[in-house]
N, C-alpha and C positions, 0 to 999 in steps of 0.2 A: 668503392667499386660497386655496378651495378649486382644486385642479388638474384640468384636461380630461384623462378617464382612458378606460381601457376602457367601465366601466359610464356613462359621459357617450355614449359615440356608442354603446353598445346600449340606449341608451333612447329615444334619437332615432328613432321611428316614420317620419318624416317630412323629407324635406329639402328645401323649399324655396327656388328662388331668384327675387331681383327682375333683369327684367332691365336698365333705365336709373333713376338715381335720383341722380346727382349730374350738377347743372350743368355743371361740365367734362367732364363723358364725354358731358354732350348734346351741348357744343358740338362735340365730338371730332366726335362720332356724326354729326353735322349735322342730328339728330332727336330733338326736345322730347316725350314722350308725354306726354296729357294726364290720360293715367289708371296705374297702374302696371298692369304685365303680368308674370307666372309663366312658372316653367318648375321641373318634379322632379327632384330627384337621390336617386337611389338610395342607402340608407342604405349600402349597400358599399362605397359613395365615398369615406366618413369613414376617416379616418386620424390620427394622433397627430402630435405634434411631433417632429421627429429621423427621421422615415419617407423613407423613399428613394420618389420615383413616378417610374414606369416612362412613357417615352416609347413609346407602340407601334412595333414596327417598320415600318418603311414608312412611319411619317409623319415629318412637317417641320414642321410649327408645332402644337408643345404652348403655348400662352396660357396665361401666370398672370393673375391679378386679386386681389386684396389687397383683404379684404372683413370689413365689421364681423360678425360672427353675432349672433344675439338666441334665445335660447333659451327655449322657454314652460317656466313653473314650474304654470301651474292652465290647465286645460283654458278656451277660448274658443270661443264657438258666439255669433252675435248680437252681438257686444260692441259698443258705442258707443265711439267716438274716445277719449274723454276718461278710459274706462275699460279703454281698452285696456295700456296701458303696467302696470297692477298686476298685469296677467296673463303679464309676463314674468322670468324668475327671475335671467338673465342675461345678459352681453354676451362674448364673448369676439373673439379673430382668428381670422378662415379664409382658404382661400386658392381661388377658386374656379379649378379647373382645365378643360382643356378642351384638345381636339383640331381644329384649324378643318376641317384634310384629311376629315373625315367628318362638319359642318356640311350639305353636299349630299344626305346620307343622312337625314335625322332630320326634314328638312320643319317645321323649327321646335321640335320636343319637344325637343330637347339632350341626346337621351339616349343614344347611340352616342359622340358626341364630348365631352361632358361627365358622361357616367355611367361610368368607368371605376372599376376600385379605386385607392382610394386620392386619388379625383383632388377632396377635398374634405378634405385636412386642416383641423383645428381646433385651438384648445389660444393655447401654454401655459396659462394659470391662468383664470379665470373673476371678473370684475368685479361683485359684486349688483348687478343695476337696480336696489336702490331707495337703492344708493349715490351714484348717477351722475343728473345732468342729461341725458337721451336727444338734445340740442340741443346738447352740450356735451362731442362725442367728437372725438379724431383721430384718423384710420389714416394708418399710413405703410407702404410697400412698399422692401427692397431685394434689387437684385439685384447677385448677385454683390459682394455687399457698399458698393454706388452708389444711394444713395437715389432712385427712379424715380416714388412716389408717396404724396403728402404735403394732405392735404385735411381737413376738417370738419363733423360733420355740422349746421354751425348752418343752410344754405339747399338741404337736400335740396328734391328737389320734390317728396318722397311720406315726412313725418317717419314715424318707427318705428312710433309708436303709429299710425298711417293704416294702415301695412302689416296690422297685427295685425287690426283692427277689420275691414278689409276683405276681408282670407284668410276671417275668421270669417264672414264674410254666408253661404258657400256650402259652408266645410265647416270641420269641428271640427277645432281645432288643439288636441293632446295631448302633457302634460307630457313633457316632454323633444325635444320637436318643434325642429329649426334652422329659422330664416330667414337667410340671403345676405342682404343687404339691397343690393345693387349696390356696383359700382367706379367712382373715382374716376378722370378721367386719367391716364394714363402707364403702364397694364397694357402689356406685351408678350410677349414669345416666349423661352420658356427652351429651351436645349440641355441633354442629356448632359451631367454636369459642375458644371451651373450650381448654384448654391446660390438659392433666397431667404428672405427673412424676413418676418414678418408681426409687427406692432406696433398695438395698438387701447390709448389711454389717454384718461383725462380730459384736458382742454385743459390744465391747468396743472399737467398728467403726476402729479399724486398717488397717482393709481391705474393700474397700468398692467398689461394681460396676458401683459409680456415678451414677447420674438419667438418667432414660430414660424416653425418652420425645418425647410425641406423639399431635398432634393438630386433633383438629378433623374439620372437613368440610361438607358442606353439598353434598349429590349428586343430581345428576340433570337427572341420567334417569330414567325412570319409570318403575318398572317390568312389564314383558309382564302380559298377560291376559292367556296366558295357563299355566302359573304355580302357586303356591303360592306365595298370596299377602299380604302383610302387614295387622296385625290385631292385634289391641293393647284393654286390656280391666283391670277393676280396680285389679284384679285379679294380672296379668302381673306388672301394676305398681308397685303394692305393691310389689311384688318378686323383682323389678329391682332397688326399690329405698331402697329397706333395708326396708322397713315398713310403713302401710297406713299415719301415721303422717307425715313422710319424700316425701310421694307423695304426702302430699296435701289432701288427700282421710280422709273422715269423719271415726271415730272409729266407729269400728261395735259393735250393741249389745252384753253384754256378757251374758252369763247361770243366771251370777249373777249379778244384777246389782244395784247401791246404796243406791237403794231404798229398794230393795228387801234384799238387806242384811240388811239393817237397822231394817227391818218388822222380820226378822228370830233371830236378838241379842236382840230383844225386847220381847221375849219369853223362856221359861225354854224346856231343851232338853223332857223333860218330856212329859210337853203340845204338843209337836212335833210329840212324840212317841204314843199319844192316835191318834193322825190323822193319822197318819200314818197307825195305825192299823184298822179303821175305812176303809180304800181302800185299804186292805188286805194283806198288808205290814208288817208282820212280824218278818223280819229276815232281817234287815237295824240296827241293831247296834254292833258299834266294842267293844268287852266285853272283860276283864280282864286286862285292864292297867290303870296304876297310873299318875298322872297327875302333872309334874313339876311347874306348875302355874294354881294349883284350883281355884284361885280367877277368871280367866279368863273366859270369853265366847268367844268361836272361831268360825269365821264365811268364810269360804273359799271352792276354786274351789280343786278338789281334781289330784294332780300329781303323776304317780304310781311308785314301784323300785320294784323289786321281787327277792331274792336269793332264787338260788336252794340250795340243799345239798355239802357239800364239796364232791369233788372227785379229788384228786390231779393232775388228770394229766389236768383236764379242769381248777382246778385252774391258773395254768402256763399263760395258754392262754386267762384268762379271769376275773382274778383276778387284775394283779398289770398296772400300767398303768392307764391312766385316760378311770376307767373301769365304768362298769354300776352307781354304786354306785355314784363315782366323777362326770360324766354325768348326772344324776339326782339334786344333789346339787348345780351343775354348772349353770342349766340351771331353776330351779325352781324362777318363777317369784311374784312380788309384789302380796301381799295378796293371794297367792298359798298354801297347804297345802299338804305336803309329807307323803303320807302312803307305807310303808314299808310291803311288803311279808316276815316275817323272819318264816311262821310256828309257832307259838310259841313256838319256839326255846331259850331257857331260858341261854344255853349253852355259850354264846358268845355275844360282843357288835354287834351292826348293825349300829352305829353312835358315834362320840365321840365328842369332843370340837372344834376342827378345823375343821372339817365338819359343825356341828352344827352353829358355827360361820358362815361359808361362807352362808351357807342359812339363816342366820340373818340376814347378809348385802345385799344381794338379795332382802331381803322382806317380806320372806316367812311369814304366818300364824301361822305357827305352824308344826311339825314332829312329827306324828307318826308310832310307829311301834310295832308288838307283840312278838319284840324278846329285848335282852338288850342291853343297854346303856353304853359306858367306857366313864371314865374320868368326871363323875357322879355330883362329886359337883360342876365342873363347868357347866358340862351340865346345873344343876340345877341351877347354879345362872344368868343367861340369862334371858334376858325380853322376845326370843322364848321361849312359848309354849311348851312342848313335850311328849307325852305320849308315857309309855312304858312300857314293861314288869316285868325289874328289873335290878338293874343296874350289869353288869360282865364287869369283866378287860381284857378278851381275845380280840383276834382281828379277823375279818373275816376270815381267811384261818382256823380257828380251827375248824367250822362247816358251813361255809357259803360261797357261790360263789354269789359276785351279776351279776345278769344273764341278767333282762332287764328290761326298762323304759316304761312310758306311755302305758300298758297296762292291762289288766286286772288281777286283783290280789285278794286275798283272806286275809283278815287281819280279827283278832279279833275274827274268826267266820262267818263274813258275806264277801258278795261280793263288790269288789270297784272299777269301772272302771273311766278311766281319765276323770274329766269334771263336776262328780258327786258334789253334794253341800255336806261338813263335816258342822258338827255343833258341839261343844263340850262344856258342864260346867261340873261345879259337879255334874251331874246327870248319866253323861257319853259321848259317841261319837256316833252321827247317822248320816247316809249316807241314803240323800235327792235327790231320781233321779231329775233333773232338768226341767224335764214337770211335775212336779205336784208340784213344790218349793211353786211356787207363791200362787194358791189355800189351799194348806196345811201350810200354813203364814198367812193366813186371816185368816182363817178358826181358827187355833192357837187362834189369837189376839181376836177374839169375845170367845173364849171357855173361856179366860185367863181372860177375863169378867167379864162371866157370874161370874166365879170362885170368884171374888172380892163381889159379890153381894151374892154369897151362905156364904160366909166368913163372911161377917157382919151378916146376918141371924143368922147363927149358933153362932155368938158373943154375939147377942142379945137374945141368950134362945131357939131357932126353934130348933124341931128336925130334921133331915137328913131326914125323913122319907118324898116322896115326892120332899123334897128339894134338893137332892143331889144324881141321879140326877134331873133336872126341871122336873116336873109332868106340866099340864096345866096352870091347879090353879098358880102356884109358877111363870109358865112361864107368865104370865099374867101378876105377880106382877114384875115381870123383866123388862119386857118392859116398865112401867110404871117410873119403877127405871133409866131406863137407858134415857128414855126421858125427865126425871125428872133433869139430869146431862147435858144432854147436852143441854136445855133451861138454866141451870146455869152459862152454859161456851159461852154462848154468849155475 
């Protein structure tokens, strides 16, 4: 196969990069785009295989990213989808580099922190596109000789030929032009010293670009004083190393936290709902669905999905592919819980078995939604949770487009934005803004009490009258009762 040489990156006009385009680095990200989005690298970026890149001095997080390149072979202006992929000549490995410390500078262009020399090796050898399946690539990254990032391009969410066609709508993409096409999971933070490799083959490795291999070194001169300087903060790290745990960096508090959930599954949704309404909170519950695992109490952060109405021509474009719907499933984390916008729309499922599954293995809490369910009695036989309207055999394009994730949605009747606390038994499902969780969880626990103490009373022959709820008198006798238990339990 021909090799990535000099006259390979000076014919490169053009460098292009995508920046989210594999499902695992959405989920990384904790953001699905629904469209792909750009950013330039400077042709001086480009570098060979075996090239040493320079860490600037004064920074701390040089980010590698292990990325397929796609190189145009004929000029593209206009191109349609389906036409796009004859207009590319090649595929080979790059390694998209980048500086996070001067991220803060660049307001989004990437061109201080990822425009450096060097900081876009390419190479070894070059794969023909019209050798290769574009659906049917691997990239794998290592560092330091530890394999970090190992993926596929069979369920990108924006395929090659999409990119191509879509660059072309607004400007002419010229032979010898790179695209980045995005990173996979598991990019992080190289030092001085560090080696990595860069590997792009066909899936059943026939074809492969051999690794490219870059070392990285320290620099040694300082940036002037009149331009942007180096500036790294925990924020940065955690972007650069894939996540606070991976830098090192303490977990942040969550909405919900394990104690706090403990205090919210220790109580009936009920008890909930009188606090609730007591701080004028009326209209926090998701009403009319049935519940695959009654015996349960769920206790989770709440993650959104919202279909619109079907309209076939935006189904096309917004329906099949790993569309809103698989992007929410995909990306829905440990103890998370999935409420679903369907309208209550009774018409059509909104989740089936294999869906429902993958956010099993995820983690998830639980799914709900106010439209219906396919593929029912396995849905139903799942240790997830799921409530739902009712179960129907259609599939989303009969009445549904899933439109978009993480934000605010309308289920059941009431409102439910991402982040929110669900709580769910057989009493039903309430949505627990999370600046009042904690007080309306206490507050619960002594109501759920007092309730123990009106229960025996009324066991013992008292009428309600007074007692239910506490009068003075009664209250008097409460506290007496309840000091009375916890002089017991010492």
């Amino acid at each position: 196969m021909e090799q990535v040489n000099d006259d390979t990156l000076a014919a490169a006009r053009k460098v292009i990069a995508v920046h989210i385009n594999y499902p695992s680095r959405a989920a990384q990200r904790g953001r699905t785009p629904a469209q792909p989005s750009y950013f330039l690298k400077p042709s001086s970026s480009l570098s060979l295989t075996g090239t040493a890149v320079e860490r600037p001095a004064g920074c701390e997080l040089l980010g590698f990213e292990g990325e397929i390149a796609i190189i145009i072979g004929k000029a593209a202006r206009r191109v349609e989808v389906e036409d796009a992929w004859g207009h590319v000549a090649a595929v080979t490995a790059s390694n998209d580099l980048g500086v996070y410390d001067l991220r803060y500078a660049d307001k989004g262009s990437n061109l201080r922190s990822k425009g450096g020399d060097g900081f876009t090796p390419v190479g070894p050898a070059l794969i023909p596109a019209d050798a290769v399946d574009p659906a049917k690539l691997r990239i794998r990254t290592w560092h330091n000789g530890e394999l970090v990032q190992d993926d596929t391009t069979e369920d990108l969410l924006f395929p090659f030929a999409r990119l191509v066609a879509d660059l072309s709508q607004l400007l002419t993409l010229e032979e010898g032009d790179i695209i980045l096409t995005g990173t996979p999971a598991g990019a992080s933070v190289a030092v001085p010293g560090d080696v990595l490799e860069v590997e792009v083959s066909t899936a059943d490795a026939h074809l492969t670009t051999g690794r490219l291999t870059t070392t990285v070194k320290e620099g040694t001169t300082a940036f002037a004083d009149f331009g942007a300087r180096p500036k790294a903060d925990d924020l940065q790290r955690e972007e650069a190393y894939g996540s606070r745990e991976a830098a090192g960096l303490p977990a942040t508090e969550s909405a919900l936290s394990p104690e706090l959930k403990a205090k919210l599954e220790s109580v009936c949704t009920a008890t909930l709902s009188s606090q609730l309404r007591k701080r004028g909170l009326n209209n926090v519950s998701i009403d009319g669905l049935t519940a695959t695992r009654p015996d349960r109490r769920v206790v989770g952060l709440a993650r959104t999905l919202r279909y619109v109405p079907n309209r076939e021509d935006l189904f096309k474009t917004h329906g099949g592919g790993f569309n809103a719907q698989k992007r929410a499933i995909d990306s829905v984390n440990e103890g998370e819980i999935l409420v679903m916008e369907a309208r209550g729309e009774k018409g059509t499922g909104t989740i089936g078995d294999i869906l429902a599954l993958r956010a099993q293995v995820r983690g998830a809490a639980a799914i709900i939604t106010d439209g219906g369910v396919r593929d029912f009695s396995a849905v139903a036989a799942m240790e997830l949770p799921t409530y739902y309207s009712n179960p129907h055999p259609a599939v989303l394009g009969r009445r549904h487009i899933p439109w978009d994730t993480d934000i605010t949605i309308a289920c059941g009747g009431t409102t439910v934005q991402p982040g929110d606390i669900i709580v769910a038994d057989s009493d039903g499902i309430l949505v627990i803004p999370p600046a009042l969780a904690e007080e309306v969880a206490n507050d619960s626990i002594a109501q759920e009490r007092e309730e123990v103490f009106i229960a025996e009373m009324v066991e013992q022959g008292h009428s309600v009258d007074g007692l239910y709820p506490l009068n003075a008198e009664w209250r008097a006798k409460y506290e007496e009762w309840e000091a009375m238990g916890s002089r017991q339990s010492q």
